[in-house]
Structure formats: structure tokens, C-alpha cells
C-alpha positions, 0 to 999 in steps of 0.5 A: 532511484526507484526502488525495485520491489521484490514480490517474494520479500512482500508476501511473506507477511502476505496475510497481515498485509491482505486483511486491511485490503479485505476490511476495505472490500467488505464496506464497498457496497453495490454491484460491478462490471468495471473494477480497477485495482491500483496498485496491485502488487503481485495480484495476491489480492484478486481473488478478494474482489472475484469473491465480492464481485463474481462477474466483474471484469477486473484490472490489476496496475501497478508500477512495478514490473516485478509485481506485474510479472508475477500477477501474470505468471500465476493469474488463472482467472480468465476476467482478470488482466494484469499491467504496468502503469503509472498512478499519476499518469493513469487513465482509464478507457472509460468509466469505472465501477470501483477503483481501489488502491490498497497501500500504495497511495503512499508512494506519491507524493501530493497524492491528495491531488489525485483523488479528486480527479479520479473520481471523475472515472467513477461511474454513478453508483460506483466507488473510490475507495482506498486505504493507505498505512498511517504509522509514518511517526511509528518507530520503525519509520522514525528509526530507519530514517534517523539511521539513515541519516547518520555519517556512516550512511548519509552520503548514500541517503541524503538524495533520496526522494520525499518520504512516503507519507498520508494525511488524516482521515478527517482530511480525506474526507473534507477533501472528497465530500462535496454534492453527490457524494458520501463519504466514509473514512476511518482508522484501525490499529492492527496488532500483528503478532509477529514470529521468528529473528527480527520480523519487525525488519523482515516486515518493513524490509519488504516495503517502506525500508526498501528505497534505504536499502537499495541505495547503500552499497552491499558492504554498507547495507550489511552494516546498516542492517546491522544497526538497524536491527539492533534499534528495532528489536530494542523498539519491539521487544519480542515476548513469549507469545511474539514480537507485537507490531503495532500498524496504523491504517487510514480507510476512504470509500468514497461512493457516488451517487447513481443519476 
């Protein structure tokens, strides 16, 4: 089953889920006409790649419909167009001058094998670059699924698809290094101080918790919820200034080379 994502639930935390997007952007260097965001979400971040590239024709895709109608609905920028597609299936018209993908890499399994061939999309002097969580070992994951698998749940949980899960930036940058190409890979650790009951949960419920969520029956859920709450705010303790949520991220540019 896939999940169905809801664009209100994810904005929420709409400006600590942008920066890491805007730190990935600000280390794309060159011009562009061609710019491809895959894995768009609701489009909140266009407004980043107009700024860095004014005169570009941009590109939103994301596979989730939701995402896609609520990009289309508020879209007021005339170079901008928005679309359901499938990254695994993807291909575009023509090459491209950047390619980004922001936190959604994730999603598919075996996505390394994907990196390769997309950069055949990206045209002399363009860009890949993208950037994906790496805090699956974090106790927000590791908790989720440890409930999960208790017997209360595990009926509801145990048919569930692979895990969302990254590699290392040392291992994309060995496999995206080759002649006419350089590559720059790094990770941050944002500390997002975090307000209100239970943000811990309100934050990764609007993501990596969702497919848990959506295959537990409402009754059950509450429950779950319940638990898993109660495990998290026992994990990220709120103090006086608020609840501190450690998040790993992993950053990939990779540019080629102009012929």
C-alpha cells in the first residue's frame, strides 16, 4: 500500500523541512534554463530555485497526487509547471540543466541505482544534486518500527514494503565520481527546536511514520499513537526552551563538466 500523503500534515514544519533544500540550492553553481525538481511535494520550495535562477523553465514531479494538486492550485509563476510521475520511471524530453530531488530519494528502494543513469539527462555544465534524511538509526525511526512490531500491531505491520533508508555520503560520492565529473558530498545535523505537545510525533507523522499509520485501522492507530507518543516524549524530552530534534542530512552535487 502506498501511502497517501497529506500536504497540510508536511507544511507544518514547512520551514525546518526548506532550509536543508535552500543549503543544497546556495552550492549549485552555473546558470540554467532547464531545471527539474523531483520530488516536489506541494511546490512550497519553487520559489527557491526562481530566486537562484530567475529565467529558468522549472519542473515540479512528485508521485503523489495530493502533493501535485496543491502545487497546481497555488502555482503563480507563470515558468513554472507541475505533474505526477514516477522517479523510477522518469525520463525527460530532452537534457537538463539541474535535476534536484529534495527528501525523496528515500522512498525507493535501490534508489543508488538511479543516480547513475540520471545523470545521462544532465546536460555539459549541469547539475544532480540532491539531498536525503540520514537519521534512519535515530530514535524516532528505531522506536516507530520496534512498536510496529509489537503483537498488538504487527498483523497490520508486518506486510509493509522495505524501509525507507540512505546510504553514507562517502558511498555516493564513490559511486557518482567517475571522469568529467566532480562531485561534492557532505552531512549536517540540524537541531530543530521544536514547540507545542508531542512535535517529535506531529513532525514524523507527516512523513517517515506515515506508511505505519495508514495500515492500522482507526481503532488500532489511536492506540498506536498512544504508545508511540508516550516512547517519544520519554526520547526527546521537552525542556524550557523546547523539545530538541536532532536530524541528520546527507548532501550530493554532483556537476559535469561543460564539453
Amino acid at each position: 500500500m502506498s501511502a497517501v500523503w497529506d500536504p497540510g500534515l508536511y507544511l507544518r514544519y514547512a520551514d525546518e523541512r526548506g532550509r536543508p533544500f535552500t543549503d543544497l540550492v546556495s552550492r549549485i553553481t552555473g546558470d540554467a534554463d532547464t531545471v527539474v525538481d523531483l520530488g516536489c511535494g506541494p511546490g512550497q520550495l519553487t520559489p527557491v530555485l526562481r530566486a537562484r535562477w530567475p529565467e529558468a523553465q522549472i519542473t515540479g514531479l512528485d508521485f503523489s497526487a495530493e502533493m501535485i494538486a496543491q502545487a497546481q492550485e497555488h502555482n503563480s509563476d507563470p515558468r513554472a509547471t507541475y505533474a505526477v510521475a514516477d522517479a523510477v520511471t522518469w525520463h525527460p524530453d530532452g537534457l537538463v540543466d539541474v535535476l534536484v530531488s529534495n527528501a525523496m530519494l528515500q522512498w525507493i528502494p535501490d534508489h543508488a541505482d538511479l543516480l547513475q543513469p540520471w545523470t545521462e539527462h544532465i546536460a555539459p555544465g549541469g547539475t544532480l544534486a540532491f539531498q536525503v534524511p540520514g537519521n534512519f538509526d535515530a530514535p524516532s525511526h528505531q522506536l516507530l518500527w520496534e512498536i510496529a512490531a509489537r503483537p498488538a500491531y504487527a498483523s497490520f505491520t508486518a506486510e509493509l514494503g522495505p524501509r525507507a533508508a540512505t546510504r553514507d555520503p562517502a558511498d555516493y560520492l564513490g559511486l557518482l565520481s567517475r571522469p568529467g565529473w566532480s562531485v561534492d558530498a557532505w552531512e549536517t545535523t540540524y537541531l530543530h527546536v521544536l514547540a507545542g505537545d508531542d512535535p517529535v510525533f506531529e513532525w514524523i507523522s507527516g512523513t517517515g511514520a506515515r506508511p505505519v499509520l495508514q495500515a492500522l485501522p482507526a481503532d488500532v492507530r489511536s492506540l498506536f499513537e498512544r504508545d508511540y507518543k508516550a516512547a517519544l516524549r520519554a526520547a526527546y524530552p521537552r525542556r524550557d526552551h523546547g523539545t530538541v530534534l536532532p536530524f541528520r542530512r546527507i548532501f550530493v552535487v554532483a556537476h559535469r563538466s561543460g564539453l
